[in-house]
N, C-alpha and C positions, 0 to 999 in steps of 0.2 A: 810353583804351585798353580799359577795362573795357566801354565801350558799342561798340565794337569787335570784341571776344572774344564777347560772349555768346550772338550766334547762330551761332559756332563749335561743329561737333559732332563735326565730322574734322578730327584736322592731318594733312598728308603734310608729310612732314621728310628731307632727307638727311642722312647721320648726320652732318657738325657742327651743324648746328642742332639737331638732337634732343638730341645732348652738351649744347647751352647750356639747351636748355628744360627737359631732366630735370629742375634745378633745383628746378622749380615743382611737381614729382610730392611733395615732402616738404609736411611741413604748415609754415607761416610758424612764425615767432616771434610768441609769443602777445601780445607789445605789439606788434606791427606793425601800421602803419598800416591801418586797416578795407578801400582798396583793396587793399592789397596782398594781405589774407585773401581777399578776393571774387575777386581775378585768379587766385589758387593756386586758387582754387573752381570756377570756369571754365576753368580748366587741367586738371585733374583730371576732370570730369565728363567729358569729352571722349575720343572716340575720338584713338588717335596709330597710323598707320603711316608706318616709317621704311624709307626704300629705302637699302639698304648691301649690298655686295660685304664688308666685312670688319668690320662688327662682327657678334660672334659669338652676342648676344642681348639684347634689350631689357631695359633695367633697371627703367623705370615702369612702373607697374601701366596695363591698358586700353588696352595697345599690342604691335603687332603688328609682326615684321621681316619686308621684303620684300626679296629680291635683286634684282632688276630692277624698273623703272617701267613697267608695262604702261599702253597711254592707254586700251584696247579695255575692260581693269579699272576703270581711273578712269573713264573714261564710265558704268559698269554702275552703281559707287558713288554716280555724282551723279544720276542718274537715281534711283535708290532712298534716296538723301540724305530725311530730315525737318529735316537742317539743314544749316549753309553747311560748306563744307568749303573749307579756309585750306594752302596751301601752301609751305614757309618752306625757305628756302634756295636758293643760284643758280644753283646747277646742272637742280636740281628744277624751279626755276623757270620756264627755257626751257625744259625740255623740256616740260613742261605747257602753256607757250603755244605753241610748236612744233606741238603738237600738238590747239590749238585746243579746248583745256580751262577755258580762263581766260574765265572772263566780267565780271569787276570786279577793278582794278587799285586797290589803296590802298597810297598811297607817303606815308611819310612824308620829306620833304628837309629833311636838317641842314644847318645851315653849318658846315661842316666840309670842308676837302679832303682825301682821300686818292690818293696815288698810285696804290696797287693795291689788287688785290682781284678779284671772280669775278662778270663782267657778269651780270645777272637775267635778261636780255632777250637771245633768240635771237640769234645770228653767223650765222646760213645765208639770211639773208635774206628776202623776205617782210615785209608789213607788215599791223599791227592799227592800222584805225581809233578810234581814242578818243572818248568823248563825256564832258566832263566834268560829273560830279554835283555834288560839292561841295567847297569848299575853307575851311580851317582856317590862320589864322595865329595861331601859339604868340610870347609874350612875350620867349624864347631867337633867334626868329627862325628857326623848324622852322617850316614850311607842309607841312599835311597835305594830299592832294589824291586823290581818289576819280572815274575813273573809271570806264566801262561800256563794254566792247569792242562796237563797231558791227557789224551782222551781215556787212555788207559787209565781206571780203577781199579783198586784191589782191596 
């Protein structure tokens, strides 16, 4: 995860994922594992804006609240980017690919079923060609898989 994160320089978050990441704004437990100090390290150095209707102000430091998700802002952002910028949560999600912001898809799939939950990937239809870069098969039976959205839309 750590080789992952590191060229993360922006997160955009809706505010439950932001809720879960704050976490990583405190500093670790001083015996903890050497990743887990380097991932809070890479967490931290890191810009965060969180797009929320109702939470009332950002609690980690080097993060910003936005009320609505502008793409015309996120364009300006990644375009002036010195680094990747990562966006976490599923509402966030589609809208971002919606709106054809998304240029590399990294999914990791658990084996795990769930019933519900809040699809990542747009409902209004439309489709992103995929090319895949690379794939990962973990010991648990996670496969990680990395693609690159193809310039062609349709």
């Amino acid at each position: 995860m750590n080789e992952l994160e590191r060229p993360v320089g922006t997160y955009l978050y809706g505010r439950r994922m932001y809720e879960t990441m704050v976490y990583w704004d405190r500093q670790p437990d001083p015996n903890a594992h050497p990743f887990v100090k380097e991932y809070a390290a890479i967490w931290q150095a890191a810009e965060k804006v969180v797009y929320s209707k109702t939470l009332q102000k950002a609690a980690g430091a080097r993060t910003r609240l936005e009320r609505t998700f502008d793409p015309a802002a996120v364009r300006q952002r990644k375009a002036e980017a010195t680094g990747d910028i990562s966006v976490g949560g599923a509402d966030l999600a589609a809208q971002a690919i919606e709106a054809g912001l998304v240029d590399d898809y990294q999914l990791f799939v658990v084996p795990v079923v769930v019933g519900t939950g809040k699809p990542a990937f747009p409902k209004s239809g439309g489709r992103v060609n995929l090319e895949l870069l690379d794939e990962r098969r973990f010991g648990d039976g996670t496969v990680f898989l990395h693609y690159r959205a193809r310039q062609e839309r349709v």
